[in-house]
gemmi code that builds the backbone of each chain (N, CA, C; Angstrom):
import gemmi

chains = {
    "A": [
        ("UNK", (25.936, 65.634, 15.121), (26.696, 64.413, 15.414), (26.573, 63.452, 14.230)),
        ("UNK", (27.559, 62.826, 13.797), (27.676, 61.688, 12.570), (26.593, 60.400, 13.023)),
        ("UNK", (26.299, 59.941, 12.620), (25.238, 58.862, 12.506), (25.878, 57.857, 11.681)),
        ("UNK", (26.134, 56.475, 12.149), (26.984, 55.741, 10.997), (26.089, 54.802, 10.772)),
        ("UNK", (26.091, 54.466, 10.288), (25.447, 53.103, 9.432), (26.897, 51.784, 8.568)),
        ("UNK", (26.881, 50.572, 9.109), (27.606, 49.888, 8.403), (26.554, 48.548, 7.279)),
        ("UNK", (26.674, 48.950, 5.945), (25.834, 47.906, 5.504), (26.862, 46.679, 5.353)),
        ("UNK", (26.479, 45.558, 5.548), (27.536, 44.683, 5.334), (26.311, 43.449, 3.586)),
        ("UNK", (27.536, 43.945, 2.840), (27.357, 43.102, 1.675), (27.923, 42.154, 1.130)),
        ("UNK", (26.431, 41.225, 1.195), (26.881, 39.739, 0.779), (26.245, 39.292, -0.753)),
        ("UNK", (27.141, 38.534, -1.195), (26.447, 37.901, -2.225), (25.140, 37.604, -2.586)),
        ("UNK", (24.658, 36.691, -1.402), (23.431, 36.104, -1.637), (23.009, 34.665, -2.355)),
        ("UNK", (21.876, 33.820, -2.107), (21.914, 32.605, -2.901), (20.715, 31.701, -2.511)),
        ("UNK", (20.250, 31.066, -3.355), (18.855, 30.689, -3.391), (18.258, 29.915, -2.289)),
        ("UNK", (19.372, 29.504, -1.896), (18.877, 28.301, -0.445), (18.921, 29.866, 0.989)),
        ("UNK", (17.646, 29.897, 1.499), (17.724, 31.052, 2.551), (18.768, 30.209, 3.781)),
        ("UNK", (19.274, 29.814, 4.329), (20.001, 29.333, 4.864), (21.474, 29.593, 4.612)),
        ("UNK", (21.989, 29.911, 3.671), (23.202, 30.416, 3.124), (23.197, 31.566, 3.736)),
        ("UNK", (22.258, 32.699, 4.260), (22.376, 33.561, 4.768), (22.927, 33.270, 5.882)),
        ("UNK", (22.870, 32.580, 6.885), (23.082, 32.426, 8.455), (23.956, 32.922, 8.679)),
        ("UNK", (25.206, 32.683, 8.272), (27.112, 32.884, 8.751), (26.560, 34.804, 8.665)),
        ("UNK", (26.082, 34.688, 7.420), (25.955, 36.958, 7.104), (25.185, 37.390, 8.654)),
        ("UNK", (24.681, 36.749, 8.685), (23.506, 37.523, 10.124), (23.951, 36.878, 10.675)),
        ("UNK", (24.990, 36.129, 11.398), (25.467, 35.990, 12.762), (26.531, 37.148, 12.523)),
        ("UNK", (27.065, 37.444, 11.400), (28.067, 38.880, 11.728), (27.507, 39.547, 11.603)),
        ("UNK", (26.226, 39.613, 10.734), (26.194, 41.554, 11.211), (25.261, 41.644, 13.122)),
        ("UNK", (24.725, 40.414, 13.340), (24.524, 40.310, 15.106), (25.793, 40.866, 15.873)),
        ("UNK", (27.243, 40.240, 15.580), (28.196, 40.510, 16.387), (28.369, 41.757, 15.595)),
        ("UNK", (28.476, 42.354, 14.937), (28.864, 43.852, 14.318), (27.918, 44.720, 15.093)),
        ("UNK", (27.026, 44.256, 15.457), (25.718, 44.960, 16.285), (25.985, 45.369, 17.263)),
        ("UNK", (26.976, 43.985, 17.857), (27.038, 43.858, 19.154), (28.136, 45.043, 19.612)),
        ("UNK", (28.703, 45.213, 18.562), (30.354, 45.862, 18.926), (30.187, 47.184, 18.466)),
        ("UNK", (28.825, 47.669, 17.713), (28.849, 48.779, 17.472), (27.532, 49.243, 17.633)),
        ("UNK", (26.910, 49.037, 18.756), (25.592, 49.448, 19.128), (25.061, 50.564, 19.029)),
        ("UNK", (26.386, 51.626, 18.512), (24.982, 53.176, 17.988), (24.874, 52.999, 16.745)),
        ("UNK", (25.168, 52.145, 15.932), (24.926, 51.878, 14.535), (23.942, 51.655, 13.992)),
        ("UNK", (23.494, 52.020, 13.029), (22.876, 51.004, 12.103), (23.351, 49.975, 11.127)),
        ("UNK", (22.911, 48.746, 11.575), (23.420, 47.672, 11.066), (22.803, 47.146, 10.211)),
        ("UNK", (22.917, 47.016, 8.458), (21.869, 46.230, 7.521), (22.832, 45.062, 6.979)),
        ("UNK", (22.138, 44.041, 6.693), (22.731, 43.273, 5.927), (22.500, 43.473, 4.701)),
        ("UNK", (22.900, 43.172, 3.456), (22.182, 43.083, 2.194), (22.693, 42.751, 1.136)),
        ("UNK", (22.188, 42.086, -0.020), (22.420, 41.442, -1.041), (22.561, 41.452, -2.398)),
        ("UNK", (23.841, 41.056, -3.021), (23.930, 41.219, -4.531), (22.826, 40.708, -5.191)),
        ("UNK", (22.423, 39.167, -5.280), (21.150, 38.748, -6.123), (21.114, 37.918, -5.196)),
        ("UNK", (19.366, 36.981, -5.872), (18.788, 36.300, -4.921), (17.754, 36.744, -3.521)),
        ("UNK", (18.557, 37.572, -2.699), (17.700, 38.206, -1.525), (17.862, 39.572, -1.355)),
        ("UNK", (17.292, 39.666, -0.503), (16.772, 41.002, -0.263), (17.017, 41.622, 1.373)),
        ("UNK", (17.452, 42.930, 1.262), (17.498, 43.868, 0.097), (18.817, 43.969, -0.383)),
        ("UNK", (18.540, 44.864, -1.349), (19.582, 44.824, -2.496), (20.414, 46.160, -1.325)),
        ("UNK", (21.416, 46.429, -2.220), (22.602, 47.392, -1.574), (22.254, 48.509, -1.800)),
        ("UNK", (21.112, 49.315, -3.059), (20.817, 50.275, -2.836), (19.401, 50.462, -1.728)),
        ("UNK", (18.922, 49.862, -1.382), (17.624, 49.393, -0.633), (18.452, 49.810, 0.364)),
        ("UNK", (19.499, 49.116, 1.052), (19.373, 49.145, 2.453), (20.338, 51.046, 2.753)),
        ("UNK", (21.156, 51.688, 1.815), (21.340, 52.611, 1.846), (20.558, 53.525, 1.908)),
        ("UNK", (19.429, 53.263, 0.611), (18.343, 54.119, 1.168), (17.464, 54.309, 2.049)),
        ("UNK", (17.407, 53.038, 3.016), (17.264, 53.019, 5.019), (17.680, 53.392, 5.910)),
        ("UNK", (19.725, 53.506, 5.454), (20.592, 54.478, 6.231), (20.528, 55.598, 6.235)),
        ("UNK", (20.334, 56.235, 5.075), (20.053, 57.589, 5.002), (18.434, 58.139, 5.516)),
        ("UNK", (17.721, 56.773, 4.945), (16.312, 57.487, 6.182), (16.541, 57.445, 7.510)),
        ("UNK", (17.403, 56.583, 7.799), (17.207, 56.578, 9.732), (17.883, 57.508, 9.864)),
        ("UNK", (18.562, 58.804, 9.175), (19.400, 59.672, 9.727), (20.690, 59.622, 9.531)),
        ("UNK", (21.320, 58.520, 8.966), (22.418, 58.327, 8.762), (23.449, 59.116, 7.906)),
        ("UNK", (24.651, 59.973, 8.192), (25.021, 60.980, 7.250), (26.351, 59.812, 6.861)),
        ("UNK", (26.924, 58.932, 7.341), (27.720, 58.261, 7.102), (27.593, 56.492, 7.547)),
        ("UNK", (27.691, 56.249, 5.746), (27.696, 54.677, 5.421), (28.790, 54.126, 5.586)),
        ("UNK", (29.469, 52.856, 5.692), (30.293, 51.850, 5.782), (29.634, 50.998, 5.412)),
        ("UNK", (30.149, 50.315, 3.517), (29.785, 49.418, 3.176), (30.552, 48.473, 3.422)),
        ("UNK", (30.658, 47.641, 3.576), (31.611, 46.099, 3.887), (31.232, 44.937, 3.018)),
        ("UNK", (31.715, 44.314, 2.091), (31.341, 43.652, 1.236), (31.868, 42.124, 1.939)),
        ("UNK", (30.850, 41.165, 2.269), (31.099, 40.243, 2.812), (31.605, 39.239, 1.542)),
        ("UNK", (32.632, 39.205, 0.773), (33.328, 38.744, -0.165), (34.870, 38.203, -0.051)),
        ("UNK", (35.329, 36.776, -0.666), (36.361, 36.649, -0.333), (37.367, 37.327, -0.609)),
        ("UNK", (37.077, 38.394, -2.226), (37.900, 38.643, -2.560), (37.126, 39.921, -3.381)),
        ("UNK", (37.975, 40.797, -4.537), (37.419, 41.471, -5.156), (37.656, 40.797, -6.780)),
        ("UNK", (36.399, 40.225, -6.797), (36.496, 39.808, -8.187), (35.341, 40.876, -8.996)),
        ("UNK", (34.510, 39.840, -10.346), (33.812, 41.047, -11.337), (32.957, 41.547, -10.257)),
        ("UNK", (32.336, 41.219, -9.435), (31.142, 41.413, -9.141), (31.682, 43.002, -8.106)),
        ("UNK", (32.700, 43.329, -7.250), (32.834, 44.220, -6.882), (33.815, 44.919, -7.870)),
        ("UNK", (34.333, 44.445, -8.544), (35.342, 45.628, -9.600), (33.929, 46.521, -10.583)),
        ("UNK", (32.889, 45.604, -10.912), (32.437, 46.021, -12.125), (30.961, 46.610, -11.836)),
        ("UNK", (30.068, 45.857, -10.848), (28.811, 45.956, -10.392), (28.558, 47.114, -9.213)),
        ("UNK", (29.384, 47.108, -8.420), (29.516, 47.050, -6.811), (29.254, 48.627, -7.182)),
        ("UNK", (31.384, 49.504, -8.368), (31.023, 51.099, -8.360), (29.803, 51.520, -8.633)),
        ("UNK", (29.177, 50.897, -9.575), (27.861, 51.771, -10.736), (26.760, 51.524, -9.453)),
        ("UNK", (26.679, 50.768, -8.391), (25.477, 50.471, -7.604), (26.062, 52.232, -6.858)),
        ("UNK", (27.142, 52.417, -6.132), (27.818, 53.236, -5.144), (27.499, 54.779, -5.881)),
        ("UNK", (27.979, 54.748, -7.160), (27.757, 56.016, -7.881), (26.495, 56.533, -7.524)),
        ("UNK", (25.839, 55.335, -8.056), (24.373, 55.881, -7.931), (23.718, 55.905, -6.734)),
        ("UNK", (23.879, 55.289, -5.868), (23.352, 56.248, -4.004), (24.197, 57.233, -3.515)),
        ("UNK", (25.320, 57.852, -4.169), (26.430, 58.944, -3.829), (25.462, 59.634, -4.594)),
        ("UNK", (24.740, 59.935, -5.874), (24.563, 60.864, -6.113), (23.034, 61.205, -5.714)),
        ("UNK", (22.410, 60.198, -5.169), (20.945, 60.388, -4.517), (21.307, 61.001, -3.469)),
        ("UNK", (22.400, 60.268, -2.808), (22.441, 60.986, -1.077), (23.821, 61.891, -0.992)),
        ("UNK", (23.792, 63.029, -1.483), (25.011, 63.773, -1.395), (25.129, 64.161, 0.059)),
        ("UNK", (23.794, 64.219, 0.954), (24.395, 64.599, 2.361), (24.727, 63.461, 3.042)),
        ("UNK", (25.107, 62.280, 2.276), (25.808, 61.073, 2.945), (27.122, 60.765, 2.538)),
        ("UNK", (27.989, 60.564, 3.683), (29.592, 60.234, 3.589), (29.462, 58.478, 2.745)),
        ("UNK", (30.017, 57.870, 1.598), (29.282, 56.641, 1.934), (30.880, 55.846, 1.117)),
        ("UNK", (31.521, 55.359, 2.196), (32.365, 54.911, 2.058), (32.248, 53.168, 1.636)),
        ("UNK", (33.270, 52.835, 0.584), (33.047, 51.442, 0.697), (34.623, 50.847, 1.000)),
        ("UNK", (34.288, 49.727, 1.576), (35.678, 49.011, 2.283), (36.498, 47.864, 1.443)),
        ("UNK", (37.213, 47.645, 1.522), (37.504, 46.267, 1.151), (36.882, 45.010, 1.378)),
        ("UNK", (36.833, 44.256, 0.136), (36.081, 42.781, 0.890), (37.156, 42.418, 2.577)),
        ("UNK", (36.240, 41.663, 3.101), (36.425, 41.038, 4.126), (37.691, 40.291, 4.102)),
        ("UNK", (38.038, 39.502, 3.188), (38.221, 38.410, 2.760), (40.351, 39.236, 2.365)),
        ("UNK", (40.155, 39.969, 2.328), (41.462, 41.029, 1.965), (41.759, 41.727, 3.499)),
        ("UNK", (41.388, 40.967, 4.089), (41.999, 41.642, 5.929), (42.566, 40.860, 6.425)),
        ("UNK", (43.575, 41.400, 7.231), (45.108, 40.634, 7.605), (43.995, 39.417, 8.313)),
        ("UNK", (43.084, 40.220, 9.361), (42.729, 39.482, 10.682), (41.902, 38.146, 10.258)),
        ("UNK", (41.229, 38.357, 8.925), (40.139, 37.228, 8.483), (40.830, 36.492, 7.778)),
        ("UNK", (42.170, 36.982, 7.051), (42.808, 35.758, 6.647), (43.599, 35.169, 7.664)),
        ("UNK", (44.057, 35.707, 8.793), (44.071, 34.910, 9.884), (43.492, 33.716, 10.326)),
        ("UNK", (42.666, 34.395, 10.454), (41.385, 33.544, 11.149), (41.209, 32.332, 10.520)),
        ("UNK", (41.003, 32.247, 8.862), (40.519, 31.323, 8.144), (41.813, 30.403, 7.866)),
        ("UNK", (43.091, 30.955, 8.174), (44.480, 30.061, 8.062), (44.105, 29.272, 9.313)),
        ("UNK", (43.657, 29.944, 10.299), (43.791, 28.917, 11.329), (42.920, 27.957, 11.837)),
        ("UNK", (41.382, 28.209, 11.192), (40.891, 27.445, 11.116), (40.782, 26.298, 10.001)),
        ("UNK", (41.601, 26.697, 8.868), (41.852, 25.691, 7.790), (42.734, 24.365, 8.010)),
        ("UNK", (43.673, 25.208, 9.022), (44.870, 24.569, 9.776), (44.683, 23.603, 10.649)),
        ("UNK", (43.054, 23.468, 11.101), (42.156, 22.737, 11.800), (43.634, 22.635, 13.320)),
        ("UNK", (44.029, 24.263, 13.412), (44.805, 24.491, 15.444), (43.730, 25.524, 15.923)),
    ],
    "B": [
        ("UNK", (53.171, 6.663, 9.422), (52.725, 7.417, 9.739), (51.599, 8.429, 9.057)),
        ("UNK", (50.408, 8.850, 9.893), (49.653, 9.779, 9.184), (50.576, 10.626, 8.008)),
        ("UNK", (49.947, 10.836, 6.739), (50.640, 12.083, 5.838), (49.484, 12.958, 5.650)),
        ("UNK", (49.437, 14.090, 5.984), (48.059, 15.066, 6.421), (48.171, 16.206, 4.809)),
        ("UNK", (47.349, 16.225, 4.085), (47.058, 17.168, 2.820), (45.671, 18.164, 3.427)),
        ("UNK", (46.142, 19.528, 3.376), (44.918, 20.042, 3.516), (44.617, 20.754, 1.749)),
        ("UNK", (43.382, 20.578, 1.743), (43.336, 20.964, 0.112), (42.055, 21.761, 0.539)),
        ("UNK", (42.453, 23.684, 0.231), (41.480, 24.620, 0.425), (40.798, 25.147, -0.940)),
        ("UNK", (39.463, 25.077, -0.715), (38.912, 24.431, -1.850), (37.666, 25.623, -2.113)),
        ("UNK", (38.380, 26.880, -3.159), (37.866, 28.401, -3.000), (36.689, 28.319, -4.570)),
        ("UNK", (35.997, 29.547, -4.444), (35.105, 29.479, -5.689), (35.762, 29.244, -7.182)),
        ("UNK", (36.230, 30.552, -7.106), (37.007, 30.693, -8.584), (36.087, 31.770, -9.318)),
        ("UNK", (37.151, 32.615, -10.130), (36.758, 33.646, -10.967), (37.327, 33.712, -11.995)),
        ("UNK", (36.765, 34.799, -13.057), (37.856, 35.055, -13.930), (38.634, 35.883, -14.291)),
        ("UNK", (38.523, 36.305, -12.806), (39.746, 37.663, -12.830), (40.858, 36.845, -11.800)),
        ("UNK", (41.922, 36.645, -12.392), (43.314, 35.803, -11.732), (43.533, 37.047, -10.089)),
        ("UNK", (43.290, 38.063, -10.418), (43.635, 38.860, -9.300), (42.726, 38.080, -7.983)),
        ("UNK", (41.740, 37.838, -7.961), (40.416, 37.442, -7.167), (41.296, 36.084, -6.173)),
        ("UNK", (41.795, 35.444, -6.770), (42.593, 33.952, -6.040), (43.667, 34.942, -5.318)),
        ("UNK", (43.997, 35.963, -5.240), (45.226, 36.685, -4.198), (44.791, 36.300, -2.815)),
        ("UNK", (43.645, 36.346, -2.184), (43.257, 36.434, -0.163), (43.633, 34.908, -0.437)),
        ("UNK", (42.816, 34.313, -1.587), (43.022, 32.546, -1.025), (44.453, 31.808, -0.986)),
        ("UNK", (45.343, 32.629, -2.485), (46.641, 32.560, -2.105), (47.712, 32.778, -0.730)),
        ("UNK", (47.099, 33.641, -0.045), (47.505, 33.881, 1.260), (47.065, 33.054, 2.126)),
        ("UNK", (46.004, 32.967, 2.422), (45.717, 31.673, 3.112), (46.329, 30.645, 3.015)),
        ("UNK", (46.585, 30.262, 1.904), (47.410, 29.009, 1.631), (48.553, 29.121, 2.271)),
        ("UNK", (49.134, 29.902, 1.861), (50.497, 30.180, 2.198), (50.512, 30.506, 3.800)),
        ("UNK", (49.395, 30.861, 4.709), (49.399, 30.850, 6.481), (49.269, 29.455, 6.634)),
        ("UNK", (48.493, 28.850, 5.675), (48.232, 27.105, 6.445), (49.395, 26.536, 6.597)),
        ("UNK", (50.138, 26.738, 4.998), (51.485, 25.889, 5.033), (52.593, 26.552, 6.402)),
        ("UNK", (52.137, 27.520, 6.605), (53.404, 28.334, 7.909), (53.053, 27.337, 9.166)),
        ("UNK", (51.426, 27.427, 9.123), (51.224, 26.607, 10.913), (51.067, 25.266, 10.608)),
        ("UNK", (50.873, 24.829, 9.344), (51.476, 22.981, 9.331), (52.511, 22.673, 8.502)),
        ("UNK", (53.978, 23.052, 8.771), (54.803, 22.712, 7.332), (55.026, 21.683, 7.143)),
        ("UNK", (54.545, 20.331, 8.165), (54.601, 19.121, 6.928), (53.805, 18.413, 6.582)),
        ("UNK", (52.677, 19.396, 6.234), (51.499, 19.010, 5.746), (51.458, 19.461, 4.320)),
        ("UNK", (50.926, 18.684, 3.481), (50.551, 19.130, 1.884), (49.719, 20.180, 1.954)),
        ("UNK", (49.690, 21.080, 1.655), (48.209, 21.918, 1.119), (48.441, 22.827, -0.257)),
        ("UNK", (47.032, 22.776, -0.644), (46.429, 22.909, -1.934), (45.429, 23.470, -2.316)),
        ("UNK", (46.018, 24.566, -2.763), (44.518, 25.291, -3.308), (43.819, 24.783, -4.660)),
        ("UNK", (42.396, 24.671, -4.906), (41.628, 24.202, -5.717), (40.413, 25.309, -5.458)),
        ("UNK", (40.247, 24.876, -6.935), (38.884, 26.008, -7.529), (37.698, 24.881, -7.912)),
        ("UNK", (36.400, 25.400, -7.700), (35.095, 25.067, -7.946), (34.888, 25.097, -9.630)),
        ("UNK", (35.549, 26.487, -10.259), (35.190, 26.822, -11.729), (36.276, 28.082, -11.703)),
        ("UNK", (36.378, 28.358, -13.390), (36.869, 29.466, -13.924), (38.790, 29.026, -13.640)),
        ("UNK", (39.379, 28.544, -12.488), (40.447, 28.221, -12.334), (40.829, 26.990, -11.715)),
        ("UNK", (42.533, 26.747, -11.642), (42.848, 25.141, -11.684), (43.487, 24.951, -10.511)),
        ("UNK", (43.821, 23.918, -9.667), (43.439, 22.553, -10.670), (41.849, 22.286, -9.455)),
        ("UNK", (41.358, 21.691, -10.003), (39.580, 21.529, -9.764), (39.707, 20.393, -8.177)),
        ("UNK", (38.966, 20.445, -7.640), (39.077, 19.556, -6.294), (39.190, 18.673, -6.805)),
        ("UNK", (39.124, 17.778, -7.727), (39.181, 16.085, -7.578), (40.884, 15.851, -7.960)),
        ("UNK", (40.935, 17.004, -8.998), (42.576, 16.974, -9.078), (43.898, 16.766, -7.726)),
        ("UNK", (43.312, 18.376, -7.591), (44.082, 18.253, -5.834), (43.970, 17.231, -5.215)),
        ("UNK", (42.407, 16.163, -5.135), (42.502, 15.033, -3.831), (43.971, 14.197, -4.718)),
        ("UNK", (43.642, 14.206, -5.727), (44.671, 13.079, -6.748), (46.427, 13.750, -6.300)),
        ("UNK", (46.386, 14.663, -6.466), (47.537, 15.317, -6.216), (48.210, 14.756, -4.759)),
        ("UNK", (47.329, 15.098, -3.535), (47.357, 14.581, -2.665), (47.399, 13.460, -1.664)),
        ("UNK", (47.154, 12.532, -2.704), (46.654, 10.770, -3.130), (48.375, 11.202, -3.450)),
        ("UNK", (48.773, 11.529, -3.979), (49.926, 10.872, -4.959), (50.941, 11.388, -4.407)),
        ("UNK", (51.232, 12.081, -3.554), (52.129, 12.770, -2.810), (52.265, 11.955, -1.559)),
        ("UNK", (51.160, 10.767, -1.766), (51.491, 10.095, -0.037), (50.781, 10.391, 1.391)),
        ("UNK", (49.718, 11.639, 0.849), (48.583, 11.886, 2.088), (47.700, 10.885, 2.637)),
        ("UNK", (47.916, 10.063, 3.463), (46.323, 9.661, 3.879), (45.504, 9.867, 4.659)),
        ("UNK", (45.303, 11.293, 4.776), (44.714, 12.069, 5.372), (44.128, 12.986, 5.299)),
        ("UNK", (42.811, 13.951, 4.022), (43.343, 14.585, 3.815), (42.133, 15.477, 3.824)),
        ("UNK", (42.141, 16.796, 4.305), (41.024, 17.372, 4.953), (40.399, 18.928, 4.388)),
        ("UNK", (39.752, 18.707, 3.205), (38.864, 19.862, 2.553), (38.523, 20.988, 3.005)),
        ("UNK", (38.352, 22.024, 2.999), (37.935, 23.463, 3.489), (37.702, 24.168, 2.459)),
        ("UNK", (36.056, 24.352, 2.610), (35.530, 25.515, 1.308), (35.815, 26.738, 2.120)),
        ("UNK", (36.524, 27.220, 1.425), (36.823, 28.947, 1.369), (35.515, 29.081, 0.968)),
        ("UNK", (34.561, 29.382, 1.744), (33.164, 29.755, 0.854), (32.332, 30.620, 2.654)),
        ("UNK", (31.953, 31.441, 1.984), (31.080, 32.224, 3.306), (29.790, 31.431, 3.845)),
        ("UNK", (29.148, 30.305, 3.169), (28.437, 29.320, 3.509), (28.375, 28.511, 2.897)),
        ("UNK", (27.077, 27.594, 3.353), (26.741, 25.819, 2.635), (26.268, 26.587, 1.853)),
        ("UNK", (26.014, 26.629, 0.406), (25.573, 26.925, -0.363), (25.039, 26.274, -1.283)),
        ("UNK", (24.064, 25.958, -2.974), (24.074, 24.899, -3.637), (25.287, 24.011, -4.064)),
        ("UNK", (26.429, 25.042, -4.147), (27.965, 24.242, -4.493), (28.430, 23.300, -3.342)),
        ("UNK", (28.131, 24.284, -2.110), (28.380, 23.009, -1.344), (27.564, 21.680, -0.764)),
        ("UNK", (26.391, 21.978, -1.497), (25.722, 21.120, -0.314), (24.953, 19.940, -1.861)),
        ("UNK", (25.085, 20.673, -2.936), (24.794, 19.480, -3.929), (26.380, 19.191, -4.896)),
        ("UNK", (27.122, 20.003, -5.130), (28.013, 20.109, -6.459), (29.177, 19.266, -5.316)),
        ("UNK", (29.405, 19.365, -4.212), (30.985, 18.830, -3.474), (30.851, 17.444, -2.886)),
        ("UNK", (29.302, 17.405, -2.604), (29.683, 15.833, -2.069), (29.520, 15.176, -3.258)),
        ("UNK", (29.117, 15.385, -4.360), (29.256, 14.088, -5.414), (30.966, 14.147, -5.958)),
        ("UNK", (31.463, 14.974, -5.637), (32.852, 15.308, -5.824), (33.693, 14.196, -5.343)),
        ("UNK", (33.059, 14.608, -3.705), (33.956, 14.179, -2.805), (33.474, 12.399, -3.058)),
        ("UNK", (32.301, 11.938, -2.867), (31.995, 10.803, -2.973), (33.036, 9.973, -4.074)),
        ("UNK", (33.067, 11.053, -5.298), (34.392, 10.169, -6.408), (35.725, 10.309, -5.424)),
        ("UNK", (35.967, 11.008, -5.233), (37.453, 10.613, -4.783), (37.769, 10.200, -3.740)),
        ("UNK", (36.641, 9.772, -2.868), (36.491, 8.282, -1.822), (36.845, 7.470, -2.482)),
        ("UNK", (35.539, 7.420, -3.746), (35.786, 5.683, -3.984), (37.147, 5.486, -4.552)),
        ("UNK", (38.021, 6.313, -5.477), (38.936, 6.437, -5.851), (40.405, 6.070, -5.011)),
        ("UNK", (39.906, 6.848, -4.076), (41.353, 6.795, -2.950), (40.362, 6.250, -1.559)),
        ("UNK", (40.699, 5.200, -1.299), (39.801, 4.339, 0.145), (40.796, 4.271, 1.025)),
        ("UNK", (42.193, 4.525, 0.435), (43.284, 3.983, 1.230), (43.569, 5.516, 2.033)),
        ("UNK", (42.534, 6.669, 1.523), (42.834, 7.724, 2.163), (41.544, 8.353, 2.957)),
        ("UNK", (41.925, 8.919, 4.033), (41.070, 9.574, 5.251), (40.182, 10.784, 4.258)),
        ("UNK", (39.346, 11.156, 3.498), (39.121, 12.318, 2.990), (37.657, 12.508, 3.787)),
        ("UNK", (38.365, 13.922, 4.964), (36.994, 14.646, 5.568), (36.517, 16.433, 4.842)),
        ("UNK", (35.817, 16.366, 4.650), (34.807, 17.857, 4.238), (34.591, 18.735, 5.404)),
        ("UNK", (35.577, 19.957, 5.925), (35.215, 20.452, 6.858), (33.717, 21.486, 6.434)),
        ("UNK", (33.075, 22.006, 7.315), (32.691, 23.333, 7.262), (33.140, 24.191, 6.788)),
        ("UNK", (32.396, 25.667, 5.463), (32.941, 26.036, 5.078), (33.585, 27.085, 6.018)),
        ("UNK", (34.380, 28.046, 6.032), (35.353, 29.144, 6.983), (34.398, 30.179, 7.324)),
        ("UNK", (33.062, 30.089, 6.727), (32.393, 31.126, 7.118), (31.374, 30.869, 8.154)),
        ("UNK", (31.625, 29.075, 8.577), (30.511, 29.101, 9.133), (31.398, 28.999, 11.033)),
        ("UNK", (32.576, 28.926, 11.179), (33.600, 29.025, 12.062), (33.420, 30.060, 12.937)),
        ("UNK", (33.393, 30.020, 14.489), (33.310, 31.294, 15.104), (34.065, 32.229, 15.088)),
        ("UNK", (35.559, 31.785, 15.103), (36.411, 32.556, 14.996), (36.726, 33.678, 13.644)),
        ("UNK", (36.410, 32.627, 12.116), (36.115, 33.804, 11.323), (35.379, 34.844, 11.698)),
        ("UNK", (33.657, 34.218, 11.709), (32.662, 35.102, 11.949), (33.567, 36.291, 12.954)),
        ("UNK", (33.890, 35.985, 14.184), (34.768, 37.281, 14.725), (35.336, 37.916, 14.255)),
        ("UNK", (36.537, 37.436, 13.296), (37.297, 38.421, 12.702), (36.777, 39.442, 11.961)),
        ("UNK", (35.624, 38.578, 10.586), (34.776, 39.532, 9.713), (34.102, 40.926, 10.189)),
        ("UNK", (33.282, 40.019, 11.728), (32.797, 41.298, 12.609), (33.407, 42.476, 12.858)),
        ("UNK", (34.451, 42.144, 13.555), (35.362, 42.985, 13.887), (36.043, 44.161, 12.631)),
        ("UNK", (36.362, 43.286, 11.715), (36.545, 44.309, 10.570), (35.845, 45.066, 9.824)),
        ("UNK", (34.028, 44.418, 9.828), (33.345, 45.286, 9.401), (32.998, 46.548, 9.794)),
        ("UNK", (32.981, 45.951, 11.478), (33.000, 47.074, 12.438), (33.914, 48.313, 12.145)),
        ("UNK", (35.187, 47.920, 11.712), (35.914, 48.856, 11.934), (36.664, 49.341, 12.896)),
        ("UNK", (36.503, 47.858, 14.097), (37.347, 48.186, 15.087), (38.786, 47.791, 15.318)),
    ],
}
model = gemmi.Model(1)
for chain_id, residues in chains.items():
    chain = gemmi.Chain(chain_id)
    for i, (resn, *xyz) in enumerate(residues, 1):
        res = gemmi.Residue()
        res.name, res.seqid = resn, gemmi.SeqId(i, " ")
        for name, pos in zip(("N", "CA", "C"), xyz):
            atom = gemmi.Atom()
            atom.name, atom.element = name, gemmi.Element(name[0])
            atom.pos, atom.b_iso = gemmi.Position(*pos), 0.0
            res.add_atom(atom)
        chain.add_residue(res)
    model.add_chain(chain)
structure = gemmi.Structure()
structure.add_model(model)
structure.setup_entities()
């Protein structure tokens, strides 16, 4: 049976409190996908990093990742940083599927969301 | 009568592709308020910079006019670099309403959407 794991990746940033909004979604990502494994994890600043928490998915059993990059958009940091991190846990964990997604921030439903709460309706 | 400017107020990069999700956004706000001003503004790397936009918005006849960091949290930008921002273009424009919402990431309804998409459902 597939074992999924979704890491959801965030930036990160020196004030620990900037985290909150990331771990109230990956709580509701929890919530909605309870055979998962759910990691949060971080470009710089905190911890863990994106190969860290892959290499947790694949210890808990996990044959298939879903990375989710909690980003508005795809700028340098996922065009340029993000592949060379991915290459390199694809080729540690070849018995892992390890897909990465689009930022967040590039989905019909979250730019929804953020029109309408910008829209302050 | 109220003249309402929403001015959405995103990081900035230096890849021009990266401003595409916030471009859309913009363009949903203006759909669910069309006679409201809105304005996208960048932190760094792109234009025109928040104090511009409040001016823009000042000058278009807003007195009303209501900030939204496109930003996944309070972060150091927001919580030291925007209110000395915002504090200038109070004193600047008094004759105008200028409120600082929460950034979109800290909103329940984002947080849902993100969930949901990380999920994959």
């Amino acid at each position: 049976m597939t074992q999924q794991a979704i890491v959801l990746f965030a930036h990160g940033a020196r004030d620990p409190e900037w985290a909150l909004p990331a771990r109230r979604i990956a709580a509701e990502v929890q919530q909605l996908r309870p055979a998962a494994t759910v990691i949060l994890a971080f470009l710089e600043f905190m911890e863990p990093t994106l190969v860290d928490a892959v290499e947790a998915a694949a210890a808990s059993g996990a044959t298939d990742v879903r990375v989710v990059p909690l980003f508005l958009a795809q700028g340098g940091h996922l065009k340029r940083d993000v592949p060379v991190l991915m290459e390199a846990v694809r080729t540690k964990h070849p018995e892992c599927h390890i897909e990465l997604a689009l930022a967040v921030g590039e989905d019909e439903g979250v730019v929804r969301a953020m029109a309408a709460y910008s829209a302050g309706v």
